[in-house]
Each structure stands twice: as structure tokens, then as C-alpha cells.
N, C-alpha and C positions, 0 to 999 in steps of 0.2 A: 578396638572397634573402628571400622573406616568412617571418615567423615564421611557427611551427607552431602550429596553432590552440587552443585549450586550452578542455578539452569538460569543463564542472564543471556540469551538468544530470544525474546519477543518477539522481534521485528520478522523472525522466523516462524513462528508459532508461538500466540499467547498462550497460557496455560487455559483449562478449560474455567472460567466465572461458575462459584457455586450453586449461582440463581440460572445458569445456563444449565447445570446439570441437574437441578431439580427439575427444571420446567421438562423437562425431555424424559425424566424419569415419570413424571405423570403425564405425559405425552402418549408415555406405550398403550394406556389401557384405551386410548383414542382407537378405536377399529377402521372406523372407516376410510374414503377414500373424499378430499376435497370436494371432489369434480360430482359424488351425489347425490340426490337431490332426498332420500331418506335421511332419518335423524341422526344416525351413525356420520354420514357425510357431510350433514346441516354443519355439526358439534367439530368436525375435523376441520371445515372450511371458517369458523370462526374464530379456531386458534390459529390456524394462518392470516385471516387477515388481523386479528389482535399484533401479531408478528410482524407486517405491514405499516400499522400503525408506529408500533416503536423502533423500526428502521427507517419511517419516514422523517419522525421525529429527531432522530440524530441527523439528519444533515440537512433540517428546515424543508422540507420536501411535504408534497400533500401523498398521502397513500396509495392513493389513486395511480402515483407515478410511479413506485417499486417494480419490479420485475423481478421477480428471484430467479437466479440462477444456481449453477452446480457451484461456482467460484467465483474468484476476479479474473480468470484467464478466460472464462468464457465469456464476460459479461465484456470483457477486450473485445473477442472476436465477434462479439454479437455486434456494438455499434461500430469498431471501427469497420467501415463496409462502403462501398460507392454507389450501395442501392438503397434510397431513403423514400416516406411515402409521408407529401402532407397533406395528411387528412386519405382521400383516397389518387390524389395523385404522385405520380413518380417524382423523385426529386433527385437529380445527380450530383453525386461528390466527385471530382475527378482527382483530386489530390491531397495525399495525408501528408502534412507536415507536424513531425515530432521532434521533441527535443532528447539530445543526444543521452541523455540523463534517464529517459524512461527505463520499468522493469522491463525484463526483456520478452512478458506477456503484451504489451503495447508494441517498443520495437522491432517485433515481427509484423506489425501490421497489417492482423486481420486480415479479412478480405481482399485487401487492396495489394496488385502487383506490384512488385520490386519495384519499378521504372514506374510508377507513380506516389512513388513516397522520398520521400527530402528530410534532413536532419537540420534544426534548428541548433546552432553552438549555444554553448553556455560558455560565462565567464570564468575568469580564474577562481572567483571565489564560491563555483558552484551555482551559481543563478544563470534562469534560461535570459539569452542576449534579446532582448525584446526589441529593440533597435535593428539587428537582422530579421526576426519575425518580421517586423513590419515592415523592411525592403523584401524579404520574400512573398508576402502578401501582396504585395501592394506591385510585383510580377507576375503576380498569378494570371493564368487567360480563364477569365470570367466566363468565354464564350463554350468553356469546354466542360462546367461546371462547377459548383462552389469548393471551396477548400474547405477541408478539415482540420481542426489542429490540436494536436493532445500535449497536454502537458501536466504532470505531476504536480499533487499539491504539497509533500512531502515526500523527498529524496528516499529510495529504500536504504541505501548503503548511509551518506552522510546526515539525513537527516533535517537536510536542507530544506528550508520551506519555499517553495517558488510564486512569485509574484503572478498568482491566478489572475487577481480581479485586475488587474493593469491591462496580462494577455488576454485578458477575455473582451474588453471595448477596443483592442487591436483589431480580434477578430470581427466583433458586431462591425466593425465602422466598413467591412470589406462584406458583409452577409455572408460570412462563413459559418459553422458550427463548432464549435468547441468543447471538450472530451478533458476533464479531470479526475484522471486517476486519486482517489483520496483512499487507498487501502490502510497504508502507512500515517494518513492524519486524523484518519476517525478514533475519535475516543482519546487523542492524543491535544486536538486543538477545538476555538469549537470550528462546525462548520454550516456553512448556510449556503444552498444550490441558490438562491436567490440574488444574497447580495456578493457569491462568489461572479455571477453571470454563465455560470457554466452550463450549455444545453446538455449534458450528461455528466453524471457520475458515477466511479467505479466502485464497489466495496467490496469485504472480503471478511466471511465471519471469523476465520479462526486466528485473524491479526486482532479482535476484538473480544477476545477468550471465548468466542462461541465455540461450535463444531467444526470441524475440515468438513466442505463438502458443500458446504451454502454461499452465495453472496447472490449479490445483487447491483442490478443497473438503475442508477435512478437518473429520473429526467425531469426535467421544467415544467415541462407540458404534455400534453396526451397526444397531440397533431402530430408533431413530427417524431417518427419514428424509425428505427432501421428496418431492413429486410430481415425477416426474421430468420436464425442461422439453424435452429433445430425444431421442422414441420412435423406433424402429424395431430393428434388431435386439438391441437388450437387453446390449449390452457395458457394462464397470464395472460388472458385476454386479447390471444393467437398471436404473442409476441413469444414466447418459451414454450415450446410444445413439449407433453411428459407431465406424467402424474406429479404432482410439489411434492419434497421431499421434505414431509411433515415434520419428522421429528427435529431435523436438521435447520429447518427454516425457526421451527417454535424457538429452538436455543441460540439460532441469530440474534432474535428477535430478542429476547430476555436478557441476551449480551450486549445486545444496543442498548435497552433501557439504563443496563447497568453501565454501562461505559459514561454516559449523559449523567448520571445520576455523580454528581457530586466533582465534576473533572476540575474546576479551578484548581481547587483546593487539592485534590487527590496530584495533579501535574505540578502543580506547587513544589512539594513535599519529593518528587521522581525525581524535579529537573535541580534540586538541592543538591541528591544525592548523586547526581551526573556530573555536579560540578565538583564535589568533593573527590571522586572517582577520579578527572582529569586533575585536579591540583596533586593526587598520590601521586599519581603515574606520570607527571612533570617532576615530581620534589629522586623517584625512585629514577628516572632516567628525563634528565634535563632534555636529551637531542629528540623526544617521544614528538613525534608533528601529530597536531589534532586537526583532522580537515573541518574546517567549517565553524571551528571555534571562534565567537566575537558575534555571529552572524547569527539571523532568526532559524531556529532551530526546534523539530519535536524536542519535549523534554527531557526524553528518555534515552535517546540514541547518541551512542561517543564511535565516531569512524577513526583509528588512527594508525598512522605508519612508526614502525619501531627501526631504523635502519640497521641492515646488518640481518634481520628477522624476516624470511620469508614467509608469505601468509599463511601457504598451509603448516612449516613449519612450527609458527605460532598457535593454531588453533590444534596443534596436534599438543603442544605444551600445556596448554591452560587443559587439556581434555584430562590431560593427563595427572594436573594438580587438581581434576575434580571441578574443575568449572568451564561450563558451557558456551562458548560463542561462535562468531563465524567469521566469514573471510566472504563479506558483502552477501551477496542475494544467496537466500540457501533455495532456488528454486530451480536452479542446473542437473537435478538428478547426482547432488554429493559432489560435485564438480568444483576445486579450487581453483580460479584461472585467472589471467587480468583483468582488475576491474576496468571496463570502459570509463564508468563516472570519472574514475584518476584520469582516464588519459585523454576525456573530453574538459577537464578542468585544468589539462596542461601537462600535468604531472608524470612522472616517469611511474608506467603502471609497472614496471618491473621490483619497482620497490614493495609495491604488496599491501595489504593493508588490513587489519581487522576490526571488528563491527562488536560492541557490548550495548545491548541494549536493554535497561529493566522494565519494571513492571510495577504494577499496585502492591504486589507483596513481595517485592524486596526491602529489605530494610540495611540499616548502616553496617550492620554484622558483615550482614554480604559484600556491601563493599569496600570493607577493611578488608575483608577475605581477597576479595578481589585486587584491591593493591599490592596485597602480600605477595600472592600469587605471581602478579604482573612483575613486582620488585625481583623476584627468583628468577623471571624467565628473563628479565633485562639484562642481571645481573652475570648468569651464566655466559649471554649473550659474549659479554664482556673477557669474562675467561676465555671461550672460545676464539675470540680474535688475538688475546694476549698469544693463546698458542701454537696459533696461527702464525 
């Protein structure tokens, strides 16, 4: 009989949350539509905002300030923009500065034309250079509009946790706005919009074992807002036009509560088994580099280089001994290529690199499994250069 496959790719897609998939199972019998104003619609539009409630919850946010969207690729495009409105006046961005490190939903940045967007370096050990932030801030011409600046609160590829609350009074001391991607840190660390300082955050339900197809923008305040990137009738309270995508948002929603519900202890118990993971795959192949290892880290996430092992190489291997990972962002449409993060943290991206990231219901089986596995493909590794 074949073993059971063992699916350690999260950071790609968490598996669906069982309380995600009940709430969306009693979801269906919901008929109506949010937007009206009969009991059918009453009854629809208060499992959404119940939904609101517990996505506001997971990252210290009032309700009020959720937006749902279809994703985090949208809810990108939605703020990063150079047309902002406080309250009912226009307010101009004229320049997005990101760091070299963002998903590549961020650095294509949104709205904003090529020739007014700038990359922030990051350092050798994977953190964005704050110290350049703030001489490129502190060049900015004020007269042509305020800056923007995004920056990750968790690395997708390394896992690296980036110094928000530092960038973020960078940004305030110049009145700029500031954009934290936190797809990759919700439910992974806690998080608070408040005491990160961030005037926006990005989320993403199905990094959070909800549904594909839901996230959301959350903000500080209700005043400032972007232009809104998808018009017609005026729902999210004429920031996301389009009927809300009920079912999808309910299981957001249910997948945030769950994610908040219990994470010390639950990332505890991941970031144990992460490190057990790297001490195999050190003991099975001494030369194994773990980027980002020593430094503040999601629990879950191990990025490393195997020399000798090209990356799609590698993830065609473990596919092949029955377990699942990737070779960094699996959001290129199945696309193996070089990772940028390696070659904005120095690194020769030709050496390649792959991504095992767990979950809530991985347990130590799987990652003995998983060493074993890794020990076989080191090891061939080996044979193959002997004959050579």
C-alpha cells in the first residue's frame, strides 16, 4: 500500500480549518444577498459582519476597518495607489518605496508607475536596511507628494520577521503612510495594527486555513483611504464594489477566530518541531545552509540551500518521496526561478533554495519522515557528484 503523502507546503496554502469548513457548510442554507434589506439579506449580512468581527480581532483592529476583498493580491492593488481621500479630500502619494524582500503581489506595485517606485535593500541576514529607509525618506520631495512604504511583517520565502514597528515611526516622523503586508504572520505571531503603527494591513484567508478566494485590507482609521480599485455598486462601504463573497468571507472569518484561538502554545509546539527538522537535515548533510536560522523567525517556516541541489531539482525529489514543498513563493503560476530574497540578501540565487513550512497538524512522524526523505535526497546528491 502507498504511503500517505505528506503535504508540509503551508506557507503556500494552509489546509482548510475544520471550524472553516463547517461554518461555510451552514453558510449555504443562507439565501440571501448582504446588500438586502429583507430578512434573507438581514441574516446574510450578519454572518458577514460576525466575520468582520473575528478578522478584526486577529490583528487588534476595530471592524469597522476590514474591507474584504477577493485576496491579498487584491487588497495589494487596492492600497498601493497614489490616489488617497482624507475624509472627503484628495491626498497624493507620489512614491512607493518597498523592500526588496516583498511578495511579488506588492513588488509590482499596484497602481503606482515603474518610475515612481524605489526598492529599499535589505541586509545580509534578511532584514529590511532601515538606516537606507530613512536616507531615502528623508530625500523624498515632500512638494510632490507623501511617500508610501511597504514592508513585510513576515518574509514569504525565509520567514524572516521584519522590524515593522521601528519602519513604521521612520515613516510617521516624515508623514508618510505605511503598508504591512502580514499574510505570512497572521495566525503565525500575534499581531496588533495599533502597536505595529501600520496605516494598513494586508491578509490573506487561505494562508490561515480559511478558503482561497477571501482576504482583506485592514486599516487604522476610516479617514484615510485609497481610491477605490473595483467601482460599481458601492458595497464595503464604497471601498470594494461587488456583492461579498459570503461563503468565503464566513470561513475567513472562522479561520481567524481559530488561528487567535490558542497560538502561544499551538506555535510553541510548530517552531519545536522546525527546529528538530533543521538539527536532522544538519546531522543528515552537515554543508545544508538554513537562511535566517539564529534570527526572529515565523515558527513554522525552514528556507534552505542544499549545494549541488538545484531547487526545482529538489522539489521534484521530495514530490517524489511523497512529500510536499516548494522552492519559495508558489504564487508564479508553478514557476521555479531565482529567488530575488537570496539575491537581495547577497546570496548567489543560482544555488537555488527550498521552502518546508508546517502547520497545526503536523506532528513529529512527519518530521522524521521528513528528514528521512531529505537524508535520501542529500545523499544521492552525493553519489551523483562521486560520479561525476
Amino acid at each position: 500500500m502507498a504511503a500517505t503523502r505528506l503535504y508540509l507546503d503551508w506557507n503556500a496554502t494552509a489546509p482548510l480549518h475544520p471550524a472553516a469548513r463547517d461554518a461555510m457548510l451552514r453558510a449555504m442554507d443562507i439565501q440571501g444577498n448582504p446588500n438586502s434589506v429583507h430578512g434573507e439579506g438581514r441574516a446574510a449580512r450578519a454572518a458577514v459582519e460576525a466575520a468582520r468581527r473575528q478578522v478584526a480581532s486577529l490583528t487588534g483592529a476595530e471592524p469597522a476597518h476590514v474591507v474584504f476583498t477577493s485576496g491579498a493580491t487584491e487588497a495589494a492593488n487596492m492600497v498601493l495607489t497614489p490616489e488617497f481621500r482624507m475624509g472627503r479630500t484628495p491626498l497624493a502619494v507620489s512614491h512607493l518605496y518597498i523592500s526588496a524582500i516583498e511578495h511579488p503581489a506588492v513588488r509590482e506595485g499596484g497602481r503606482f508607475s515603474k518610475d515612481r517606485i524605489s526598492e529599499i535593500p535589505v541586509t545580509a541576514d534578511g532584514m529590511v536596511d532601515l538606516a537606507a529607509l530613512e536616507t531615502m525618506l528623508a530625500a523624498h520631495d515632500k512638494a510632490s507628494g507623501l511617500p508610501m512604504v511597504a514592508v513585510m511583517l513576515a518574509n514569504n520565502e525565509t520567514g524572516i520577521l521584519q522590524p515593522v514597528a521601528e519602519a513604521a515611526q521612520i515613516v510617521q516622523a516624515v508623514g508618510g503612510l505605511f503598508v504591512v503586508d502580514a499574510v505570512q504572520a497572521a495566525g503565525r505571531v500575534p499581531i496588533d495594527i495599533n502597536a505595529i503603527g501600520a496605516d494598513f494591513l494586508i491578509l490573506s484567508s487561505h494562508k490561515i486555513s480559511g478558503p482561497k478566494g477571501a482576504g482583506a485590507l485592514v486599516s487604522r482609521g476610516e479617514v484615510l483611504m485609497p481610491k477605490p480599485l473595483i467601482h460599481g455598486g458601492g458595497q464595503e462601504k464604497g471601498h470594494r464594489s461587488g456583492t461579498e463573497n459570503t461563503l468565503a468571507i464566513i470561513g475567513f472569518g472562522a479561520a481567524a477566530e481559530a488561528a487567535l484561538a490558542g497560538l502561544d502554545d499551538r506555535n510553541a509546539g510548530i517552531a519545536a518541531w522546525r527546529d528538530r527538522l533543521e538539527e536532522g537535515m544538519q546531522l543528515a548533510a552537515p554543508d545544508v545552509i538554513i537562511h535566517g536560522k539564529g534570527g526572529a523567525r515565523v515558527p513554522n517556516t525552514s528556507f534552505f540551500t542544499l549545494p549541488g541541489l538545484k531547487s526545482e531539482t529538489g522539489q521534484i525529489a521530495f514530490d517524489l518521496e511523497g512529500v510536499a514543498i516548494s522552492a519559495g513563493s508558489a504564487c508564479s503560476s508553478g514557476k521555479v526561478g531565482e529567488s530575488h530574497v537570496l539575491m537581495a540578501m547577497g546570496c548567489d540565487p543560482k544555488l537555488g533554495a527550498l521552502r518546508i513550512s508546517l502547520g497545526s497538524t503536523t506532528s513529529v512522524e512527519d518530521i522524521d519522515r521528513a528528514i528521512a526523505a531529505f537524508a535520501r535526497i542529500a545523499g544521492r546528491r552525493k553519489l551523483a557528484g562521486a560520479a561525476a
